[in-house]
PyMOL CGO cylinders between C-alpha atoms (Angstrom):
from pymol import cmd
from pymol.cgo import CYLINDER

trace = [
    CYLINDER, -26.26, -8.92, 14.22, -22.85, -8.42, 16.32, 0.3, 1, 1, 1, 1, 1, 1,
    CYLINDER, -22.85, -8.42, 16.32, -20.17, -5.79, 15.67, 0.3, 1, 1, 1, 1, 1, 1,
    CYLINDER, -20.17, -5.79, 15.67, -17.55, -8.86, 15.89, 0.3, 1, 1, 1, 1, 1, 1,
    CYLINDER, -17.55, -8.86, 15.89, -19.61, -11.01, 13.12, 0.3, 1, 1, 1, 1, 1, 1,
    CYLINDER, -19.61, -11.01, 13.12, -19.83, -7.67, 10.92, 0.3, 1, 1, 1, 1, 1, 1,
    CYLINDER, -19.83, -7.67, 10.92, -15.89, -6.40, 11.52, 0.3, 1, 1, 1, 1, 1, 1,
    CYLINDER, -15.89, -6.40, 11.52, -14.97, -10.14, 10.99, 0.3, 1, 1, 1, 1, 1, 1,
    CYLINDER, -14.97, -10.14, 10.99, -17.36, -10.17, 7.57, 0.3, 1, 1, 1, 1, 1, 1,
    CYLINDER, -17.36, -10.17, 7.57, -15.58, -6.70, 6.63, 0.3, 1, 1, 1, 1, 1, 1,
    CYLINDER, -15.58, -6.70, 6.63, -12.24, -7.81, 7.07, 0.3, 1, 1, 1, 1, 1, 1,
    CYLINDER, -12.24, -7.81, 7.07, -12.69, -11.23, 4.74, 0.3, 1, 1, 1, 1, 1, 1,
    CYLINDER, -12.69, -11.23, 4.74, -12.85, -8.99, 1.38, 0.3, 1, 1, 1, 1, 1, 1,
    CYLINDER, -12.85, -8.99, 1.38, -9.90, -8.10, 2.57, 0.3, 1, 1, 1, 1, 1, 1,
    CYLINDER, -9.90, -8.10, 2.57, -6.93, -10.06, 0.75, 0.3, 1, 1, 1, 1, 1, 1,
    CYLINDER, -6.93, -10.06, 0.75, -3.58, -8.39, 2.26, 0.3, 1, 1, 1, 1, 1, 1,
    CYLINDER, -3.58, -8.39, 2.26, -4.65, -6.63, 5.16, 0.3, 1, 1, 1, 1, 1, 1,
    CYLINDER, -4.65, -6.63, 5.16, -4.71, -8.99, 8.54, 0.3, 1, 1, 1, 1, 1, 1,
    CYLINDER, -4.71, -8.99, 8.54, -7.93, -9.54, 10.40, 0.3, 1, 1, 1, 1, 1, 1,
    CYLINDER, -7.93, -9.54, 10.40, -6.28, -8.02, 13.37, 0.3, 1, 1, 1, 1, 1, 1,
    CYLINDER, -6.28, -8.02, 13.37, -5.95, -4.49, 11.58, 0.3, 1, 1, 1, 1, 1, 1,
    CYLINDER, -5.95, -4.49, 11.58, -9.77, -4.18, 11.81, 0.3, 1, 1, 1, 1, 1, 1,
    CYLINDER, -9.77, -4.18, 11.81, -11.64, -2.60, 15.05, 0.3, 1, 1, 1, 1, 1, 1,
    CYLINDER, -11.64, -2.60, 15.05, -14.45, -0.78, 15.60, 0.3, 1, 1, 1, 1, 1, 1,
    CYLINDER, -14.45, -0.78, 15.60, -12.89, 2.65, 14.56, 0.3, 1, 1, 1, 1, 1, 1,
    CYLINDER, -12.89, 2.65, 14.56, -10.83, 1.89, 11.69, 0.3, 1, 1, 1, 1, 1, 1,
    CYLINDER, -10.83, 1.89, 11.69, -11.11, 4.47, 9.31, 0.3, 1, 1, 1, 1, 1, 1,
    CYLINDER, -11.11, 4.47, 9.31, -11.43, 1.87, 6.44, 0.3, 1, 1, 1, 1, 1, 1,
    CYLINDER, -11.43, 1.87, 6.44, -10.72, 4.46, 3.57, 0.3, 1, 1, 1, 1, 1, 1,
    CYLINDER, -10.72, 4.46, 3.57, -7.50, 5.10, 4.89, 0.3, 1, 1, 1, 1, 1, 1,
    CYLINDER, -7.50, 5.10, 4.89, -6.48, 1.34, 4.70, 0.3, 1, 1, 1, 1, 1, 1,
    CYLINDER, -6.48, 1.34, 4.70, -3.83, 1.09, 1.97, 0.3, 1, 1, 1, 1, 1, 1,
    CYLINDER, -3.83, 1.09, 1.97, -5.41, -2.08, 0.35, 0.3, 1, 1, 1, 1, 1, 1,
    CYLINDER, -5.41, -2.08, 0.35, -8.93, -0.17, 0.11, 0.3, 1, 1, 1, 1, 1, 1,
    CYLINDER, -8.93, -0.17, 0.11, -10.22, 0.68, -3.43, 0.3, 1, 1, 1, 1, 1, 1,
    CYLINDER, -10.22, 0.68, -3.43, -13.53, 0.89, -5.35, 0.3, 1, 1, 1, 1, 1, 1,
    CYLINDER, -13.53, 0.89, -5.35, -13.54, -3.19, -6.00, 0.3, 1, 1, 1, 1, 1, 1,
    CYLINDER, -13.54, -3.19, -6.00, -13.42, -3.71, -2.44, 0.3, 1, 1, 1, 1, 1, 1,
    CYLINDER, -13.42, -3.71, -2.44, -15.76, -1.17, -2.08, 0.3, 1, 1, 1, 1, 1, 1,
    CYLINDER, -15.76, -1.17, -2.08, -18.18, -3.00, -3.89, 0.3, 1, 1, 1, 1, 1, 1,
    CYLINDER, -18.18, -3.00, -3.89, -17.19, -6.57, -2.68, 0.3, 1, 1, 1, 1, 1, 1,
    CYLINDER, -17.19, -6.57, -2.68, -18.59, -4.89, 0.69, 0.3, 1, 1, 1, 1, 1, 1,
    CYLINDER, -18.59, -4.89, 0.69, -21.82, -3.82, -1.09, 0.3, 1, 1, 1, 1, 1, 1,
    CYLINDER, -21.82, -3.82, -1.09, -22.31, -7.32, -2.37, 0.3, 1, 1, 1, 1, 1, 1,
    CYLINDER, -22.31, -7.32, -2.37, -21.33, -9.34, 0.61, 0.3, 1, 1, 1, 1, 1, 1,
    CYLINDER, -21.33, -9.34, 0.61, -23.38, -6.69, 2.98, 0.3, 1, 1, 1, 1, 1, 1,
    CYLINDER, -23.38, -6.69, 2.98, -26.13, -7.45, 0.71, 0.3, 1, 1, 1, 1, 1, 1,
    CYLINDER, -26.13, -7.45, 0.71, -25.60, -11.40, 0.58, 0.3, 1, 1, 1, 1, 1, 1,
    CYLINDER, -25.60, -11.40, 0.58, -24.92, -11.71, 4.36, 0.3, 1, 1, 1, 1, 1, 1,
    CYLINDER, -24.92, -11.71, 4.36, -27.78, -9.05, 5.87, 0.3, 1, 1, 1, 1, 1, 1,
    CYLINDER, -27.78, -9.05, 5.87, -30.31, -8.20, 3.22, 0.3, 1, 1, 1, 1, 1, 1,
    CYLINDER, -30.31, -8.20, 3.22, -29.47, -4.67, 3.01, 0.3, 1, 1, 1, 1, 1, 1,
    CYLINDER, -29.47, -4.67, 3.01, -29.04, -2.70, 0.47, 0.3, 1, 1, 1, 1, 1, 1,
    CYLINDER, -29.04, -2.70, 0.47, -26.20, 0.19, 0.66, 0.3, 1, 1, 1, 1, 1, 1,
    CYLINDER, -26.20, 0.19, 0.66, -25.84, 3.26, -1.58, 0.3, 1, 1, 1, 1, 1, 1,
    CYLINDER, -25.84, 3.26, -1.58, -23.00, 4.59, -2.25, 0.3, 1, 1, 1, 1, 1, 1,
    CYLINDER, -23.00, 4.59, -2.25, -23.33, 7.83, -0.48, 0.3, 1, 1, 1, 1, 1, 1,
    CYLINDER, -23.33, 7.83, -0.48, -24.03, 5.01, 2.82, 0.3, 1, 1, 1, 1, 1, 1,
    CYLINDER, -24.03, 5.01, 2.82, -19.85, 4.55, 1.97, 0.3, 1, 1, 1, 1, 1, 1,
    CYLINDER, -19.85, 4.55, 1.97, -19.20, 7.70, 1.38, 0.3, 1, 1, 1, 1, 1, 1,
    CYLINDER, -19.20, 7.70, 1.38, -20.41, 9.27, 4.68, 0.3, 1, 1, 1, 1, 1, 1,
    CYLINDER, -20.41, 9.27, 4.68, -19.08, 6.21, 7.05, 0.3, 1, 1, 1, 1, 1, 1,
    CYLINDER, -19.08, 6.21, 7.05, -16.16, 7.35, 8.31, 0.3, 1, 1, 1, 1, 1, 1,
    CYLINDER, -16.16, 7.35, 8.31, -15.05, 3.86, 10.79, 0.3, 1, 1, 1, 1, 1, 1,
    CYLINDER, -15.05, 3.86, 10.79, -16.35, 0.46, 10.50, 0.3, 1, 1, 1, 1, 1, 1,
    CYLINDER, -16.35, 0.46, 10.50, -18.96, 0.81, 13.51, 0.3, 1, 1, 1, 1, 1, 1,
    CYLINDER, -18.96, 0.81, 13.51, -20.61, 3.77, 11.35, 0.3, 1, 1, 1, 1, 1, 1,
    CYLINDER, -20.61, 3.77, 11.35, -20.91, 1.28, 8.65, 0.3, 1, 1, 1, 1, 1, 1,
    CYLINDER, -20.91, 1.28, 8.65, -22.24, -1.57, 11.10, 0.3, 1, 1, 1, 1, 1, 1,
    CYLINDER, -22.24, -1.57, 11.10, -24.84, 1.34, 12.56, 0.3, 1, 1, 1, 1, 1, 1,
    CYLINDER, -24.84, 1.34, 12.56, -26.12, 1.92, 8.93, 0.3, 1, 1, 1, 1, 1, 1,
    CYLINDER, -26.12, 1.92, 8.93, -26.21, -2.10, 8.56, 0.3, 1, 1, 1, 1, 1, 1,
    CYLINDER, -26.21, -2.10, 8.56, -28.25, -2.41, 11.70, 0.3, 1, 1, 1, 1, 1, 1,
    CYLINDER, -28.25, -2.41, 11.70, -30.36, 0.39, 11.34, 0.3, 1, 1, 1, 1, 1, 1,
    CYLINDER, -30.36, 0.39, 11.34, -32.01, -1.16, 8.02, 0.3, 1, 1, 1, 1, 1, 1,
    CYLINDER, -32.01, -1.16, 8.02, -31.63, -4.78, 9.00, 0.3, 1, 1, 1, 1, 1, 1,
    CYLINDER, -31.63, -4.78, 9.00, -34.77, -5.14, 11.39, 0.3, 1, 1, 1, 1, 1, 1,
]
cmd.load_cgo(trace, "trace")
């Protein structure tokens, strides 16, 4: 699993944001489009893409998109 592949994966649930807004360290929460449907679109499609299942507190507590990747890898072995 590559950072890229996951920010790239991240930013497609995404409708009005552009793929170029998303890096390693965006704080994702802060993003204006972000809200709980998107939320969960990124449950579902981290679930559909890596077979891992987040909890909500896994959200809640990832501050940038790496610390969301780092939870992702750290259950995807």
């Amino acid at each position: 699993m590559e950072l890229n592949d996951f920010i790239e994966n991240f930013a497609n649930q995404f409708d009005d944001t552009d793929v170029s807004e998303f890096k390693p360290d965006t704080e994702f929460k802060e993003m204006e489009e972000w809200t709980s449907l998107i939320a969960f679109s990124e449950i579902v499609m981290i679930k559909n893409e890596y077979g891992v299942t987040l909890k909500g507190d896994d959200i809640k507590n990832a501050k940038t998109i790496e610390d969301l990747f780092k939870v992702v890898s750290s259950r995807n072995n």
